[in-house]
MOPAC internal coordinates of N, CA, C and O (Angstrom, degrees):
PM7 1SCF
backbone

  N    0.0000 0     0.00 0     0.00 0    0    0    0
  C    1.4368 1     0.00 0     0.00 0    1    0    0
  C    1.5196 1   108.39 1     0.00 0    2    1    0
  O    1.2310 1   121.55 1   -56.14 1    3    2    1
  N    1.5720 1   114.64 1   123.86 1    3    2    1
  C    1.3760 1   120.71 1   167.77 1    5    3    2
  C    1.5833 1   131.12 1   -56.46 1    6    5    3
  O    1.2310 1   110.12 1   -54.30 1    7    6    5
  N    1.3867 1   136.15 1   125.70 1    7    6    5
  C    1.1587 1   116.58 1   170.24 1    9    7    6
  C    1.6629 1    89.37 1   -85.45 1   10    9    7
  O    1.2310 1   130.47 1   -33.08 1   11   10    9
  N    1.5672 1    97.42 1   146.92 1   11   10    9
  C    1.7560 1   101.95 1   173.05 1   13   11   10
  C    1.6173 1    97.36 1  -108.32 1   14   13   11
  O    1.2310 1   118.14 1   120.02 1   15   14   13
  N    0.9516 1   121.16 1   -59.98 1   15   14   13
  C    1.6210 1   117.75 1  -149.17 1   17   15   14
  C    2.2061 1    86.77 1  -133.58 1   18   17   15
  O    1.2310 1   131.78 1   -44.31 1   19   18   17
  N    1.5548 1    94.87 1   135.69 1   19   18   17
  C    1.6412 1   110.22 1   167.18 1   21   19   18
  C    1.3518 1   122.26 1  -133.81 1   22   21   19
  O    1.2310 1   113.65 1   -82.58 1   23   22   21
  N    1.1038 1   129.62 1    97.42 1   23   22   21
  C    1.4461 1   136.01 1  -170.34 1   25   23   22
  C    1.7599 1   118.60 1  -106.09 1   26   25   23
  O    1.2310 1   128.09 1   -72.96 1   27   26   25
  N    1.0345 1   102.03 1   107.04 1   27   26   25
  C    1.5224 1   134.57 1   177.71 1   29   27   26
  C    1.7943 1   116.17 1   -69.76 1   30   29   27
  O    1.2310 1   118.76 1   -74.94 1   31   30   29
  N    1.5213 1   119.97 1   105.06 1   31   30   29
  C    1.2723 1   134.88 1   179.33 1   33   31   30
  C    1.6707 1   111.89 1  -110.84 1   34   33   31
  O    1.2310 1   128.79 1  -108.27 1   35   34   33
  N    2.0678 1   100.67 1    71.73 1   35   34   33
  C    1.5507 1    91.29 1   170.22 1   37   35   34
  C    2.0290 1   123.16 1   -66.27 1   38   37   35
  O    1.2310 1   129.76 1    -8.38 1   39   38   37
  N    1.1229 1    98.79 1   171.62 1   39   38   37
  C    1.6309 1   114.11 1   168.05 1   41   39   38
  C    0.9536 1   119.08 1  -173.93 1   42   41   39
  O    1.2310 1   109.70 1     5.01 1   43   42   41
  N    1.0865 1   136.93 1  -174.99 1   43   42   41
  C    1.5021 1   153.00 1  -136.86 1   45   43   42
  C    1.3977 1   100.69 1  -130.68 1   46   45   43
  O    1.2310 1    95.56 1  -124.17 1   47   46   45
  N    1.6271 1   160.47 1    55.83 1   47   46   45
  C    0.8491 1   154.98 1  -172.33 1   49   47   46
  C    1.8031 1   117.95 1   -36.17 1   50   49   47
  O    1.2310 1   130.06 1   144.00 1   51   50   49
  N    1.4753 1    98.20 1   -36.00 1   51   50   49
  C    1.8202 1    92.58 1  -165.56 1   53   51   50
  C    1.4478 1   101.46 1    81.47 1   54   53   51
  O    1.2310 1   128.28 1   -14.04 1   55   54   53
  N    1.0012 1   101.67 1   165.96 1   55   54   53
  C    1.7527 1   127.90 1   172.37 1   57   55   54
  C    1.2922 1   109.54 1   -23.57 1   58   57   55
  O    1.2310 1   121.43 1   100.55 1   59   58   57
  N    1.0746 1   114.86 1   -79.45 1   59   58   57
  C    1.9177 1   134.72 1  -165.91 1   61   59   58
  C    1.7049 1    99.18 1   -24.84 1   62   61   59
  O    1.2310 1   125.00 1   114.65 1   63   62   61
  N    1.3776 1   108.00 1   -65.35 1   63   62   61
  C    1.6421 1   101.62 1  -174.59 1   65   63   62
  C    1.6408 1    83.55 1  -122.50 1   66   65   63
  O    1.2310 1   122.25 1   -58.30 1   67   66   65
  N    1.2311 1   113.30 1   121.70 1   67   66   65
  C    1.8410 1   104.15 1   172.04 1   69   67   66
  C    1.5619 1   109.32 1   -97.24 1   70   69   67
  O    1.2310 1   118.20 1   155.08 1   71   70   69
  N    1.6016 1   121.03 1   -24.92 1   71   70   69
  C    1.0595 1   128.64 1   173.33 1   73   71   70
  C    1.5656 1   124.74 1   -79.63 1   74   73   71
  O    1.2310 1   119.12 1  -169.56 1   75   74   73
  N    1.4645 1   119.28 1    10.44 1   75   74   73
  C    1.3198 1   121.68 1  -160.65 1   77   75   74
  C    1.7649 1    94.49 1  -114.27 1   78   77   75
  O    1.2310 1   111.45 1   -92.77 1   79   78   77
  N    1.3924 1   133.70 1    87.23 1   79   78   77
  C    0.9460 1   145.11 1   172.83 1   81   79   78
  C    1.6112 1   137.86 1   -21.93 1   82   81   79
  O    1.2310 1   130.83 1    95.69 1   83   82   81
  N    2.0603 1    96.72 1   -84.31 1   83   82   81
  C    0.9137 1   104.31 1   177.51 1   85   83   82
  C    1.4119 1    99.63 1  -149.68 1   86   85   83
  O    1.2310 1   114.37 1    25.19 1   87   86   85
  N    1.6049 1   128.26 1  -154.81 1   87   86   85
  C    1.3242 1   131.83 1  -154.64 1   89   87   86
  C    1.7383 1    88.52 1  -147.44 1   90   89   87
  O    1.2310 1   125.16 1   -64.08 1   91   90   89
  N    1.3804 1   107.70 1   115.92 1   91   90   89
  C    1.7041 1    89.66 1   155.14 1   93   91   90
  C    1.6181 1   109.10 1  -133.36 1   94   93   91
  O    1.2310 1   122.01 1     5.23 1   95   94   93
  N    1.3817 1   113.75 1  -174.77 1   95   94   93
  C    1.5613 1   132.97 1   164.59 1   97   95   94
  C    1.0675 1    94.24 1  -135.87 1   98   97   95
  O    1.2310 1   128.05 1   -19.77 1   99   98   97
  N    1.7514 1   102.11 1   160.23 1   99   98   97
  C    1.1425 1   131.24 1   154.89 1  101   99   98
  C    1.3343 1   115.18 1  -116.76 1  102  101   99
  O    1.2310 1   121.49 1   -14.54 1  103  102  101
  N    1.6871 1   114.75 1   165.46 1  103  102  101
  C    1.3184 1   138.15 1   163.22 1  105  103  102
  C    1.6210 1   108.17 1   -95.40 1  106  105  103
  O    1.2310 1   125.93 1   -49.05 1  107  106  105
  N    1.6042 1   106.21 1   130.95 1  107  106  105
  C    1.8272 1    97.80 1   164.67 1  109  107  106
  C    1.6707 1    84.20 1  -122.87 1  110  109  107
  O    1.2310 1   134.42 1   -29.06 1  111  110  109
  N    1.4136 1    89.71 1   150.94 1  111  110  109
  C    1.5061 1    98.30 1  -178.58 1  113  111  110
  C    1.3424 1   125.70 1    18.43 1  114  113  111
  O    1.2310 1   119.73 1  -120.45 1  115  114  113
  N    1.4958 1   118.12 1    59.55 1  115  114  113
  C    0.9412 1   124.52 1   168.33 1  117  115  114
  C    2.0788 1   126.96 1    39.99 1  118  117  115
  O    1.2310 1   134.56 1  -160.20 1  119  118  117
  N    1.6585 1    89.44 1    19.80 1  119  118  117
  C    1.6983 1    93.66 1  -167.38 1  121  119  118
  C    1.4846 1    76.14 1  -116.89 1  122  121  119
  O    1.2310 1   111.43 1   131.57 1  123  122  121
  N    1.2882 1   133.75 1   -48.43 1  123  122  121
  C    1.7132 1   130.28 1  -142.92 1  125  123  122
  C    1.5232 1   105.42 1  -108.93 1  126  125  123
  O    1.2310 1   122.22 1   -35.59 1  127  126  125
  N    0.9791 1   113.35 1   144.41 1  127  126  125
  C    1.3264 1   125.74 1   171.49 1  129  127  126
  C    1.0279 1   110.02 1  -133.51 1  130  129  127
  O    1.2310 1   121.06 1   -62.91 1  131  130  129
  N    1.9064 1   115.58 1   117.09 1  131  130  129
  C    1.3746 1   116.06 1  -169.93 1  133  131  130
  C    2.1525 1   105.10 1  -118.31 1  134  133  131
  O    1.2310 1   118.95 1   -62.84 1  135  134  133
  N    1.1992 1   119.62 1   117.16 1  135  134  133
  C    1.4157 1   125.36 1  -151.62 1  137  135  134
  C    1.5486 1   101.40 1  -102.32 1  138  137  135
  O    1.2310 1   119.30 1     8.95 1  139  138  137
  N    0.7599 1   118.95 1  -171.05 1  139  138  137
  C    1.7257 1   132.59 1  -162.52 1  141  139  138
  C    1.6103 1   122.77 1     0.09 1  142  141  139
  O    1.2310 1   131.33 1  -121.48 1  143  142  141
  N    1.3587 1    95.74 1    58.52 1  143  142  141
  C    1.5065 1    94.91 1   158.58 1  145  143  142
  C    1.8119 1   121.68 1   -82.25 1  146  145  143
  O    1.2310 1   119.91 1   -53.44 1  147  146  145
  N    1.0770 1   117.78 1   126.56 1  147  146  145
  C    1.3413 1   115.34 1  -179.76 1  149  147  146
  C    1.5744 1   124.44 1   -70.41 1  150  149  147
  O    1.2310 1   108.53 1    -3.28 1  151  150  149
  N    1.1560 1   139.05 1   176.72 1  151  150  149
  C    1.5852 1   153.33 1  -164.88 1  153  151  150
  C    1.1829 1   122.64 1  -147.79 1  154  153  151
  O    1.2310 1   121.97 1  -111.02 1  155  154  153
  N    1.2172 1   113.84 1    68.98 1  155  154  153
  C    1.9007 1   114.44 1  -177.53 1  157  155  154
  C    1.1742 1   101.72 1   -82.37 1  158  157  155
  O    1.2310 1   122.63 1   -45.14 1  159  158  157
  N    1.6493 1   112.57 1   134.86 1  159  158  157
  C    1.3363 1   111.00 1   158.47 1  161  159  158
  C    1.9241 1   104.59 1  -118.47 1  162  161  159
  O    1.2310 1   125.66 1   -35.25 1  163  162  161
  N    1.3339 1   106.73 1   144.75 1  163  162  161
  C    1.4250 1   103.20 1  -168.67 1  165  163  162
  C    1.2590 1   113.23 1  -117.87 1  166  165  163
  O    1.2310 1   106.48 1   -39.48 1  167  166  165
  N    1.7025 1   142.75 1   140.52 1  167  166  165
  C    1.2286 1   136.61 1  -155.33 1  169  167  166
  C    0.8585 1   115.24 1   -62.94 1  170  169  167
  O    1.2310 1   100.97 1  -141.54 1  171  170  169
  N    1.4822 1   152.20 1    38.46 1  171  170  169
  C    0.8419 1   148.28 1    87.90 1  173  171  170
  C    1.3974 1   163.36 1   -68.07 1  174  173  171
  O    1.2310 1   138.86 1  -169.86 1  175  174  173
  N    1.1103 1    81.04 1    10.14 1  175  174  173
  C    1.3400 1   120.30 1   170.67 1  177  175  174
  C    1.6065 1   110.88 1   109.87 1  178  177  175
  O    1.2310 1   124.35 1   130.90 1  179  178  177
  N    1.5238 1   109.26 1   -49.10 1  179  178  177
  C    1.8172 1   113.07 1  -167.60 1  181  179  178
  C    1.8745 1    95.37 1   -16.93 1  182  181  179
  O    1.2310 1   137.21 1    -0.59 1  183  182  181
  N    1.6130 1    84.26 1   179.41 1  183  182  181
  C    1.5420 1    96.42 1   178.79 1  185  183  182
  C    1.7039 1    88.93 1  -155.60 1  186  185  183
  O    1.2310 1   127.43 1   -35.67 1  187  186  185
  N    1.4208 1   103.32 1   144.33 1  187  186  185
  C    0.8084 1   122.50 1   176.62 1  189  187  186
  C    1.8446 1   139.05 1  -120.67 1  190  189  187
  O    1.2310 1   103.16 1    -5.34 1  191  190  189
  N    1.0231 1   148.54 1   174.66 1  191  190  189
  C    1.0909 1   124.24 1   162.40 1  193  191  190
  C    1.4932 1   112.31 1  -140.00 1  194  193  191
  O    1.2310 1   112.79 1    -0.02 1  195  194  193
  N    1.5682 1   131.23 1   179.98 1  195  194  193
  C    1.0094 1   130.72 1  -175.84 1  197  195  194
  C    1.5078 1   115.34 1  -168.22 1  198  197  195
  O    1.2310 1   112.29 1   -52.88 1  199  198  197
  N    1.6245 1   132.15 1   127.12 1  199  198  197
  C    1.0307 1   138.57 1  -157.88 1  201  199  198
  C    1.6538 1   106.46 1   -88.56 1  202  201  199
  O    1.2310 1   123.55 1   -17.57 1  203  202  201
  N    1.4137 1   110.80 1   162.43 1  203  202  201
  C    1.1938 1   122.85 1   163.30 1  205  203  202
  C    1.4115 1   117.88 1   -29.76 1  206  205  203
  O    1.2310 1   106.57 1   -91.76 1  207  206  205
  N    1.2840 1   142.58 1    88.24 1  207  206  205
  C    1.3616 1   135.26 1   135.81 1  209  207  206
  C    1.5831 1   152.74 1   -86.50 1  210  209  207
  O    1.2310 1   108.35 1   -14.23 1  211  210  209
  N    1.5652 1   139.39 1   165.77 1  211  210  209
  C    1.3181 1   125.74 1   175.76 1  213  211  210
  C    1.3229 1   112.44 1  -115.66 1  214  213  211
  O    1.2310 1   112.49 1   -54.46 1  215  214  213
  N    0.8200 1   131.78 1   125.54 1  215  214  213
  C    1.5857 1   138.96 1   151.22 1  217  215  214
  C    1.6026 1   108.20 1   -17.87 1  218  217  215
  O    1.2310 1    94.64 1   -65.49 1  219  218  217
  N    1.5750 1   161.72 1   114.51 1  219  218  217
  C    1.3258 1   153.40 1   113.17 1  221  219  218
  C    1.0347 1   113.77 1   -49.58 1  222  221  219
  O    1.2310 1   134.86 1   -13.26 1  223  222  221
  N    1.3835 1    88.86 1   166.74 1  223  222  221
  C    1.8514 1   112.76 1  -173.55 1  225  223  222
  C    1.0743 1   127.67 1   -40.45 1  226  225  223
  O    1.2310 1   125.83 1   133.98 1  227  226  225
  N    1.9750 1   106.41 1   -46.02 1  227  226  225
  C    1.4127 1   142.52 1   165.60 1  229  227  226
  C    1.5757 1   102.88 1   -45.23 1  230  229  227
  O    1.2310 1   111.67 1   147.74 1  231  230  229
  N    1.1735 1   133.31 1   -32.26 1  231  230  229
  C    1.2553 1   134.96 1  -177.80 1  233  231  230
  C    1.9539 1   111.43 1    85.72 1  234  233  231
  O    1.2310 1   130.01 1  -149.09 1  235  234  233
  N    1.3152 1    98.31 1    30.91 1  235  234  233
  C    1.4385 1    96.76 1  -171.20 1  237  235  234
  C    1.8060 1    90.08 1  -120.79 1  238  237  235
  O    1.2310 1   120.79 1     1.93 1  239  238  237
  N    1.1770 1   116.10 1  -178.07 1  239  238  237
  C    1.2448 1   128.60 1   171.73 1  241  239  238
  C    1.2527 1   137.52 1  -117.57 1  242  241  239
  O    1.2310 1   114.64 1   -40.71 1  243  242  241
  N    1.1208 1   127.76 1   139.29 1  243  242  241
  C    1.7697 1   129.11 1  -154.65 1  245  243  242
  C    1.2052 1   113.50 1  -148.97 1  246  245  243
  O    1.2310 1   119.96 1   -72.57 1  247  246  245
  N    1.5711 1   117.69 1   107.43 1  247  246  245
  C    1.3900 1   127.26 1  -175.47 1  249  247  246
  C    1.1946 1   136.05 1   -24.23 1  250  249  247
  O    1.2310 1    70.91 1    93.80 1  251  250  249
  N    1.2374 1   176.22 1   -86.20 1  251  250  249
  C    1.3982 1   168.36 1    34.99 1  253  251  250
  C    1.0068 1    89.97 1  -116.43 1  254  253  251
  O    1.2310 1    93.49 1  -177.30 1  255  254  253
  N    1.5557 1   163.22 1     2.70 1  255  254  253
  C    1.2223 1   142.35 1   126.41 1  257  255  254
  C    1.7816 1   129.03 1  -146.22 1  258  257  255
  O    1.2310 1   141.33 1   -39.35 1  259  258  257
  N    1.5762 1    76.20 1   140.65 1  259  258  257
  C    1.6710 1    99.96 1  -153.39 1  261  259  258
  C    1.9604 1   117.27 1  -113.07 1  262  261  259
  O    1.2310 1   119.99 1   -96.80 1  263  262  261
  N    1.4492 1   117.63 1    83.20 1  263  262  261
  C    1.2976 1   104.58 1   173.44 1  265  263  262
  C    1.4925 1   122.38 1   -48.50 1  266  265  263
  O    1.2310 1   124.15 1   -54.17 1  267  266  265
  N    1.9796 1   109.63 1   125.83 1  267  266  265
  C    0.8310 1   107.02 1  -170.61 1  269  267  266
  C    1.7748 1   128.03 1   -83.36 1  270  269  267
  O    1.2310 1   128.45 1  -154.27 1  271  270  269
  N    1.6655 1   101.32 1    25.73 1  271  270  269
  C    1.0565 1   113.39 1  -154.89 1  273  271  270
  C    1.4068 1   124.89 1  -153.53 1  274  273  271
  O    1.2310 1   117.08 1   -87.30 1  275  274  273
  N    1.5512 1   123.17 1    92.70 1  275  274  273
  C    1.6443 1   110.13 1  -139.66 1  277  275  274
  C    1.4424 1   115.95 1   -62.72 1  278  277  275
  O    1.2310 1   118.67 1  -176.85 1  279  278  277
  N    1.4567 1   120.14 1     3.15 1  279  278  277
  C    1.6204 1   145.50 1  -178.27 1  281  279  278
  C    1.6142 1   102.86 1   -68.72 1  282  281  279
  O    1.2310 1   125.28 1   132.05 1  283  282  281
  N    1.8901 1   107.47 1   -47.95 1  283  282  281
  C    1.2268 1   120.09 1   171.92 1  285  283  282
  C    1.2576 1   117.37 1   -69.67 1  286  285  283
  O    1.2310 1   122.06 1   138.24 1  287  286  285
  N    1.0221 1   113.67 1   -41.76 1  287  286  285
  C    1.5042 1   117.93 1   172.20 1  289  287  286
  C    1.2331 1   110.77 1   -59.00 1  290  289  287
  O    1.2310 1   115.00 1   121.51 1  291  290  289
  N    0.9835 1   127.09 1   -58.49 1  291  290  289
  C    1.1328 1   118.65 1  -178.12 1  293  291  290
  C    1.5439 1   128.79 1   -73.32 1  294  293  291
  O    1.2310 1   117.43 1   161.93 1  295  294  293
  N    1.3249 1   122.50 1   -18.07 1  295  294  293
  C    1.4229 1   128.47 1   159.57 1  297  295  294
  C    1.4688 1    95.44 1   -58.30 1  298  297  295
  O    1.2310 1   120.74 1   127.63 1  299  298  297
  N    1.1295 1   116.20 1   -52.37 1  299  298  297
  C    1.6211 1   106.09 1  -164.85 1  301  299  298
  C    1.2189 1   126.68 1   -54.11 1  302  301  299
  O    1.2310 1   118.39 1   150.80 1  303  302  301
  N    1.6047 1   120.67 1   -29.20 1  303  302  301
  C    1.2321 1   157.13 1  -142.91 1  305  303  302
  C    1.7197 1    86.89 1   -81.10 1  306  305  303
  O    1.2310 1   138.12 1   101.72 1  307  306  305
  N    1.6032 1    82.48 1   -78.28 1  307  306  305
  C    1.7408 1   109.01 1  -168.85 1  309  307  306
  C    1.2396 1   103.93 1   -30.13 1  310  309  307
  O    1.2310 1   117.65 1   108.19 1  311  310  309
  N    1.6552 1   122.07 1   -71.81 1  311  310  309
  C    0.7586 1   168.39 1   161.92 1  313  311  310
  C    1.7201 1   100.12 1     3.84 1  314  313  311
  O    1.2310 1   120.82 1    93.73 1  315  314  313
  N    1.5167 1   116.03 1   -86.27 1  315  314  313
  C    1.2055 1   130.40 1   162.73 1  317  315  314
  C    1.2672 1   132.14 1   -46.50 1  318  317  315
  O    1.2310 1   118.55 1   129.90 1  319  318  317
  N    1.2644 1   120.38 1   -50.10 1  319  318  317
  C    1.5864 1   149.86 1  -161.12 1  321  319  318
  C    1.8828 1    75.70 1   -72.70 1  322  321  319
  O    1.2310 1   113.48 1   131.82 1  323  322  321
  N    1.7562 1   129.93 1   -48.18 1  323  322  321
  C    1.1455 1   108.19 1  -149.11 1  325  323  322
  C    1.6665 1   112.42 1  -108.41 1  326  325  323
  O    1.2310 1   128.64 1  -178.59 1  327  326  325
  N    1.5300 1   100.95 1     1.41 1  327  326  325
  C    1.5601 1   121.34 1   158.12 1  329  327  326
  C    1.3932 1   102.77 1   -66.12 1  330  329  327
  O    1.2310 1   110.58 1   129.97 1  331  330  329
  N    1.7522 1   135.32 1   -50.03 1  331  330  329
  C    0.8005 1   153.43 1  -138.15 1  333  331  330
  C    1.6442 1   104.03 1   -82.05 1  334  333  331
  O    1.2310 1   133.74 1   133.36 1  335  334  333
  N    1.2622 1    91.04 1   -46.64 1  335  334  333
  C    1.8169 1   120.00 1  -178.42 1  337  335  334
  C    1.5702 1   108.82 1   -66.05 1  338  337  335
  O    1.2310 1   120.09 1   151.99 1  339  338  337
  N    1.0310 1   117.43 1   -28.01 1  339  338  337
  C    1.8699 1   135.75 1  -172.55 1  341  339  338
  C    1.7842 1    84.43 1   -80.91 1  342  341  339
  O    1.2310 1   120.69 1   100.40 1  343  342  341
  N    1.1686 1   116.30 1   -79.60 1  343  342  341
  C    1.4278 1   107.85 1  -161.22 1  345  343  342
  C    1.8918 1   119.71 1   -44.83 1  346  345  343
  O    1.2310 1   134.49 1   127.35 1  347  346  345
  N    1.6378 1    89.58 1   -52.65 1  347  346  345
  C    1.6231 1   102.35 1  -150.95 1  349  347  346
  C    1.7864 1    99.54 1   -66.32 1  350  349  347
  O    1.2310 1   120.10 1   180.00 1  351  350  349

């Protein structure tokens, strides 16, 4: 699956999350639009990312989306992390 288009939404979080960057989506083949992936960057610089999740009852958190394929994952990764890298 193609990523077509990755668009990167930095900000300034403040305190609350200081490591939580920015906001992006991607395009796969120009049919899907996949929205709130997160952007950690950590004092040391790494960068990180993190998929759509929900809060449960349990009070823990659980993905709502999951590449089934660490190839995907990792396109996605690149992908973002290097949209991400262009702006900041």
């Amino acid at each position: 699956m193609e990523i077509t288009e990755v668009k990167v939404y930095p900000f300034e979080p403040g305190d609350l999350q200081k490591n939580l960057k920015a906001y992006a989506e991607i395009t796969l083949e120009n049919v899907l639009i996949l929205k709130g992936i997160k952007i950690f960057e950590k004092e040391n610089g790494g960068i990180f990312i993190s998929f759509p999740a929900i809060q449960g009852k349990d009070k823990t958190f659980h993905d709502i989306v999951v590449p089934k394929t660490s190839e995907m994952k990792k396109q996605i990764r690149d992908a973002v992390v290097g949209a991400y890298k262009k702006i900041k």
